[in-house]
C-alpha positions in Angstrom: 72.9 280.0 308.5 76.3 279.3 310.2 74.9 280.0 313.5 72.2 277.4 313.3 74.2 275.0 312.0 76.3 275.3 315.2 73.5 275.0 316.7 71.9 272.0 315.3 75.2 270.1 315.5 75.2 270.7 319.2 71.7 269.6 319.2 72.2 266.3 317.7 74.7 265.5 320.3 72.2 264.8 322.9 69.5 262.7 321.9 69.5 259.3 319.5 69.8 261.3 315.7 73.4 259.7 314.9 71.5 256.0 315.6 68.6 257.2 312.4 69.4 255.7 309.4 71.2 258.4 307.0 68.7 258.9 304.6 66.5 260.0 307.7 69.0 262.1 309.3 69.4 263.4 305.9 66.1 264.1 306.0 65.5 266.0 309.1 68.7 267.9 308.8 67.1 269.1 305.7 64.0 269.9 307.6 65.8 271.3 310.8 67.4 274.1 308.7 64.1 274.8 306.7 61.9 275.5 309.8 64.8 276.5 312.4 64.2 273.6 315.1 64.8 274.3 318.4 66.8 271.4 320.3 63.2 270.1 321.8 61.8 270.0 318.3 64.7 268.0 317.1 64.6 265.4 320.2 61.4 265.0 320.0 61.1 264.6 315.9 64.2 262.1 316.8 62.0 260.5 319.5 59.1 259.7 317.0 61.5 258.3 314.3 62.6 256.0 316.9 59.2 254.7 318.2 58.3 254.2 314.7 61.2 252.1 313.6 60.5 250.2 317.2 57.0 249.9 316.1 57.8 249.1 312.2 55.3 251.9 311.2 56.0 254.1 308.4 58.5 256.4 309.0 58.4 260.3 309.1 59.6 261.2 305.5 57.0 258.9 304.4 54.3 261.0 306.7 55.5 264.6 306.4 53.4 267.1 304.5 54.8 270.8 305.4 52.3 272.5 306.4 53.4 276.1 305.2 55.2 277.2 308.9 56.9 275.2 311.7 53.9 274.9 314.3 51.3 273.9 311.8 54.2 271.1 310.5 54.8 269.8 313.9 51.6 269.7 314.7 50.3 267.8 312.1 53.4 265.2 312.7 52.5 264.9 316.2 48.8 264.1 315.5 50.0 261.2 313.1 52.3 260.2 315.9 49.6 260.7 318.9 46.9 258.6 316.4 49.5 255.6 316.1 49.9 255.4 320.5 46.4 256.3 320.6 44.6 252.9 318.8 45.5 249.4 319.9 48.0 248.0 318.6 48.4 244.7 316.2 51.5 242.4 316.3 50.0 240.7 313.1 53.5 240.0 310.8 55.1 241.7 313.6 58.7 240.5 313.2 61.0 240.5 316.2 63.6 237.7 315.0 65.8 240.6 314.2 66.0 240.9 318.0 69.4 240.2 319.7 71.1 240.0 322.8 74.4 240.2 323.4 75.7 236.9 325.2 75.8 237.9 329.5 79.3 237.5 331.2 78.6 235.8 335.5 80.5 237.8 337.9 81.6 237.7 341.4 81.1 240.6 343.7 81.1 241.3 347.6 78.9 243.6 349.3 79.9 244.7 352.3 75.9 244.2 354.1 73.4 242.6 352.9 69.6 243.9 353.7 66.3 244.1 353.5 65.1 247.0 351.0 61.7 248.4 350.0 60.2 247.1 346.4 61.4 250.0 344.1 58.5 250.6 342.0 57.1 251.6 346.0 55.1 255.1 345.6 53.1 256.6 348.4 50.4 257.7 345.7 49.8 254.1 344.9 48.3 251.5 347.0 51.1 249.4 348.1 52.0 245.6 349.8 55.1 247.2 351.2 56.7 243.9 350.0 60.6 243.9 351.1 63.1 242.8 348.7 66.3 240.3 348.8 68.7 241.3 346.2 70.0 237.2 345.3 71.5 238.2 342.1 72.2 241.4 340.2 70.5 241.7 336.6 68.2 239.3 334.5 69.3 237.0 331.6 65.9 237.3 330.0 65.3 240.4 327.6 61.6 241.4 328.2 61.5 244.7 325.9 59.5 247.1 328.9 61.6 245.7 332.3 63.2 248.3 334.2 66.2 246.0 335.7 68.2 247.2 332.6 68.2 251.1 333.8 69.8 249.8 336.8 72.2 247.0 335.7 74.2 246.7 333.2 71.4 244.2 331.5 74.9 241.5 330.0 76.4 241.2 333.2 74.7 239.4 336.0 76.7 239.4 339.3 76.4 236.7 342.5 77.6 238.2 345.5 80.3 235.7 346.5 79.4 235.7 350.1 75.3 236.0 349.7 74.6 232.5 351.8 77.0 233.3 355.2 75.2 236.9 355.0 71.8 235.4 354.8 72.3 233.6 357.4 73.2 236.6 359.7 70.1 238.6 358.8 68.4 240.0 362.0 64.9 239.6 361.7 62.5 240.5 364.7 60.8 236.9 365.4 57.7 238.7 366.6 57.1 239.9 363.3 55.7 238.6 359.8 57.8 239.2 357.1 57.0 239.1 352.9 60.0 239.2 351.2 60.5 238.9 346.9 64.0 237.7 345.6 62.4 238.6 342.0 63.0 242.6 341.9 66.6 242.6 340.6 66.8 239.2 338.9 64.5 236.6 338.1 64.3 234.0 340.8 64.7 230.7 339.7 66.3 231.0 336.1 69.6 230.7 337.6 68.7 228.0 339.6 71.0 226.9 342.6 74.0 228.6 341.2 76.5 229.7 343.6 74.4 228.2 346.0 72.1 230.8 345.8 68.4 228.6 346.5 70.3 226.4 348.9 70.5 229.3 350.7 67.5 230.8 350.3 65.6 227.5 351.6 68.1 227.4 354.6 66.4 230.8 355.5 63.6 230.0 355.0 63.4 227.2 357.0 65.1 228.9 360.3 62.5 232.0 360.1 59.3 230.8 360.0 58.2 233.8 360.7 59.0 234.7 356.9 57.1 234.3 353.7 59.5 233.8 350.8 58.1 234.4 347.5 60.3 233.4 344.3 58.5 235.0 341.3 59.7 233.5 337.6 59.2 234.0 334.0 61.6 230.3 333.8 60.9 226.8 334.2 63.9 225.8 335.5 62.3 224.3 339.0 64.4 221.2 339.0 66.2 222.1 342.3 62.3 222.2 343.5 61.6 219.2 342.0 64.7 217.4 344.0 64.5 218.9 347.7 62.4 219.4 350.2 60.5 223.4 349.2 59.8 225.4 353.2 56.3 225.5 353.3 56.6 229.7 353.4 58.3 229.3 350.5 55.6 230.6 347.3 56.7 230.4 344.1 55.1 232.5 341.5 54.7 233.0 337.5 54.7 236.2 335.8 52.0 235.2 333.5 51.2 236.7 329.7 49.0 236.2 327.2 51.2 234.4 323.8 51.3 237.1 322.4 53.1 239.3 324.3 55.5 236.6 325.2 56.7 236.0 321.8 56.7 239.5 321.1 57.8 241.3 324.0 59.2 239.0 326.4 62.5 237.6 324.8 64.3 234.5 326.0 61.7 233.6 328.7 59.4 230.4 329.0 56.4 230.4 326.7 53.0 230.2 328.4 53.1 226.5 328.3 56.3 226.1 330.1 55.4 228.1 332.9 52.2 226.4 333.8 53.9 223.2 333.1 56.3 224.0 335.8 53.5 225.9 338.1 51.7 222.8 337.5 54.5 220.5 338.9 55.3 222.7 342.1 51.6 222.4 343.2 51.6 218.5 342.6 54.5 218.6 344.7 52.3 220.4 347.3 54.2 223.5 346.7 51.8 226.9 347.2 52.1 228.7 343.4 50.9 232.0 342.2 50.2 234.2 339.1 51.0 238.0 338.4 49.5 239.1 335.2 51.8 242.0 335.0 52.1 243.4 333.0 48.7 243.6 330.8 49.1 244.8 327.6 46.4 246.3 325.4 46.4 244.9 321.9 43.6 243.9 319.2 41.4 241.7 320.6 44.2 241.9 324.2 41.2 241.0 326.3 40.0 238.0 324.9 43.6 236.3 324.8 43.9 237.3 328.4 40.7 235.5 329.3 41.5 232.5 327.4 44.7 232.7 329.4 43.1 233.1 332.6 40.6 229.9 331.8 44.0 227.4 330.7 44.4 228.8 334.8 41.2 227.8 336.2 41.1 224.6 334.5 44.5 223.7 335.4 44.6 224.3 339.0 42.5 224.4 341.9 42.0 228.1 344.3 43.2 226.4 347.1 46.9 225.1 345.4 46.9 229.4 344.6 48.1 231.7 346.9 47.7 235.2 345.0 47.0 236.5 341.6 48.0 240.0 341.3 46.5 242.6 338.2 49.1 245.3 337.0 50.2 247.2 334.1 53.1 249.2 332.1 54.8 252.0 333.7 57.2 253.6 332.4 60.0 255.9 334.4 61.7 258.7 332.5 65.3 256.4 332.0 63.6 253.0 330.9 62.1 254.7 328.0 65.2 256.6 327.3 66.8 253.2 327.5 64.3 251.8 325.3 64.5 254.3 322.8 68.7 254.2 322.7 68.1 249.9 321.7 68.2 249.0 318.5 65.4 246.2 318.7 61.4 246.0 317.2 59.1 246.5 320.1 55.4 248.1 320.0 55.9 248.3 324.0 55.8 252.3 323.7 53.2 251.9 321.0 49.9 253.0 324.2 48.7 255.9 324.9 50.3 257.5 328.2 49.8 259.7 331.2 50.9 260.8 334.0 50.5 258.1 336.6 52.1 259.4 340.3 54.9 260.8 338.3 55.4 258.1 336.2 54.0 257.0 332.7 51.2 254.7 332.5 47.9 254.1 330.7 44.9 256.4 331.3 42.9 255.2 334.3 40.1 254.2 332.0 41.7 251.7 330.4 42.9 250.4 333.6 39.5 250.1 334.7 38.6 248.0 332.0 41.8 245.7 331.8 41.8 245.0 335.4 37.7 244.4 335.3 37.9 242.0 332.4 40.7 240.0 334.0 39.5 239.8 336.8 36.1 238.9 336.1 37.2 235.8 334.2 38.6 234.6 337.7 34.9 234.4 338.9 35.6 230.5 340.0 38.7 231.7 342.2 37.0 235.0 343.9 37.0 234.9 347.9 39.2 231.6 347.8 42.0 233.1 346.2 44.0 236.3 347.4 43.4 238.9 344.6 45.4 242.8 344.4 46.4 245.3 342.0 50.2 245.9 342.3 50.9 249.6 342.4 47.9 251.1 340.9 46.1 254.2 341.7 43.6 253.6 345.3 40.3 254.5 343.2 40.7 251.2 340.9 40.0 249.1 344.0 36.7 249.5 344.5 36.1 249.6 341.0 37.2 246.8 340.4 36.9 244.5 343.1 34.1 246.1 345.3 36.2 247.1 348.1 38.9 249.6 348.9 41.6 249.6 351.7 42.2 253.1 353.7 46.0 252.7 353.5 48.7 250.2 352.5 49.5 248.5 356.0 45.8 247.6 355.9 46.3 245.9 352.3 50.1 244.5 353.7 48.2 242.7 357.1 44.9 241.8 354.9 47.4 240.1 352.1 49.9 238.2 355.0 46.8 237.3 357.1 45.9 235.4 353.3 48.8 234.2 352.8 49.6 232.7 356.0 46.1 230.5 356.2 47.3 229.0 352.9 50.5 228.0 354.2 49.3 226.9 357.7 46.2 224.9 356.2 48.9 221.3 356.4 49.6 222.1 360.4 46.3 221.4 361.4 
């Protein structure tokens, strides 16, 4: 008995069990000695506890039947678990006003280059934009429960580099090629508006390469430095879009669904080009019908040719957002799908995809062939499946989506 209980104290050390409430550590101590868990039993028992506290489902005292041996036990917990992931989920009286953040601290910092980098969800197992990346601002001051900025940053600090404008301006570019680059990758791009100068520069940029197609993508509505100067006509600026649902539930702090079309709304009055990701789509009860009724306030509010892109994409998880996830003490059903491997990533099961991505983008139907439509980072065989055509590698979608893009922004020259 003294030698597991080294054991099991070593065990604990390494995964969230000091974080359980004591009545369930209690509990699975009791448990751990009874059956002898190994350290992957114990994380993994630790794991579940904390989805289902994430998911405010019952918890695993309240579940556990022994089942007479260890593997029978486990397995039976497991099923419960797998059951749980497996069925869509409800947010009815799901409560997530318990949900804090701790206030963010601004900071200065100086990088010694600055550059152009690849988008970081890239994967050559997916099909791909090859969309290049401008790193305005480090972090994000909104708290969206599945983003992966917070395994990279620390998610309450968000850092301008202090010297970000006289850098842009000494970015070598070739002018004999067409560039689309994202500011939204490691920040959202407008909430902070012009602070430290930051879309002053950006439009400075963008005016001396024309050869560039800017795109600012948002979950804000702060667009009132848009409002009061002059945009670059290769400048887009683009809405992470939601159904109302998951914005209340799982996408803390941002604009609701109003605000953001409000403010997309705006921008193309102003004769701005404006774009929608639905990204990610969720499955819920009844997810698809809210996502069509979303996608109708769309094509009701706004005409194909003010729209330069939608783009269709879903969850996936890497190994330390989920750890980081799981080490939060917040309510979130995020975690609540079912999962598998997805180019070495976690994701939904392709035939789920299919039918999220289908249903979506069916209720575009008024937008098809006048709109630029893609799936961002999802496996090649959706394509065809979804939209009737395929493309053989990613520079083909990259050219096909800039050759779009760039019609849209020229139509005013002619």
């Amino acid at each position: 008995m003294e030698n597991y209980r080294e054991k099991f104290e070593k065990h604990i050390k390494s995964c969230n069990f000091t974080k359980l409430d004591k009545k369930l550590q209690d509990f699975l101590e009791e448990k751990a000695y009874l059956y002898k868990f190994s350290f992957q039993d114990i994380k993994q028992l630790v794991d579940m506890q904390t989805d289902l506290n994430m998911w405010e489902e019952k918890s695993l005292n309240e579940i556990w039947i022994d089942k007479g041996d260890k593997k029978k036990t486990l397995i039976y917990i497991k099923n419960i678990y797998e059951m749980l992931k497996q069925k869509p989920k409800s947010y009815k009286n799901f409560d997530v006003t318990s949900n804090k953040r701790d206030k963010f601290n601004f900071f200065e910092y100086e990088k010694d280059t600055l550059s152009l980098g690849s988008c970081p969800v890239a994967s050559p197992k997916t099909r791909c934009c090859n969309l290049l990346t401008l790193d305005a601002v480090e972090s994000c001051g909104f708290d969206c429960s599945y983003c992966s900025i917070q395994s990279f940053y620390n998610e309450n600090k968000i850092g301008f580099d202090k010297n970000f404008a006289s850098k842009l301006k000494n970015l070598k570019l070739d002018p004999d090629k067409t560039y689309h680059i994202g500011t939204g990758q490691s920040s959202d791009s407008l909430m902070w508006g012009n602070k430290h100068g930051i879309l002053e520069a950006l439009f400075e940029f963008a005016k001396k390469n024309p050869n560039v197609i800017l795109e600012l993508k948002t979950k804000s509505d702060n667009i009132s430095y848009l409002l009061e100067n002059e945009v670059p006509k290769n400048i887009l600026c683009t809405w992470s879009i939601n159904t109302p649902t998951i914005i209340k539930n799982e996408e803390n702090l941002s604009a609701s669904l109003e605000q953001r079309v409000q403010s997309a709304r705006k921008l193309a009055d102003k004769g701005v080009l404006v774009g929608f990701h639905f990204h990610p789509i969720v499955v819920y009860e009844n997810y698809l019908e809210e996502y069509k009724q979303t996608v109708k306030i769309l094509t009701e509010k706004f005409k194909p040719e003010e729209i330069v892109l939608v783009s269709l994409g879903t969850l996936t998880f890497i190994k330390p957002v989920i750890k980081k996830l799981r080490s939060r003490d917040f309510k979130s059903k995020i975690l609540q799908m079912p999962m598998e491997n997805a180019s070495g990533k976690q994701s939904y099961p392709l035939d789920i995809k299919e039918e999220m991505f289908k249903g979506v983008y069916q209720a575009f139907s008024p937008w098809h062939n006048k709109v630029y439509f893609y799936m961002c980072m999802e496996d090649e065989s959706l394509w065809k499946k979804v939209f009737g055509y395929e493309y053989a590698h990613n520079d083909e979608m990259e050219k096909d989506m800039i050759n779009s893009y760039l019609k849209k922004v020229k139509k005013d020259d002619k």
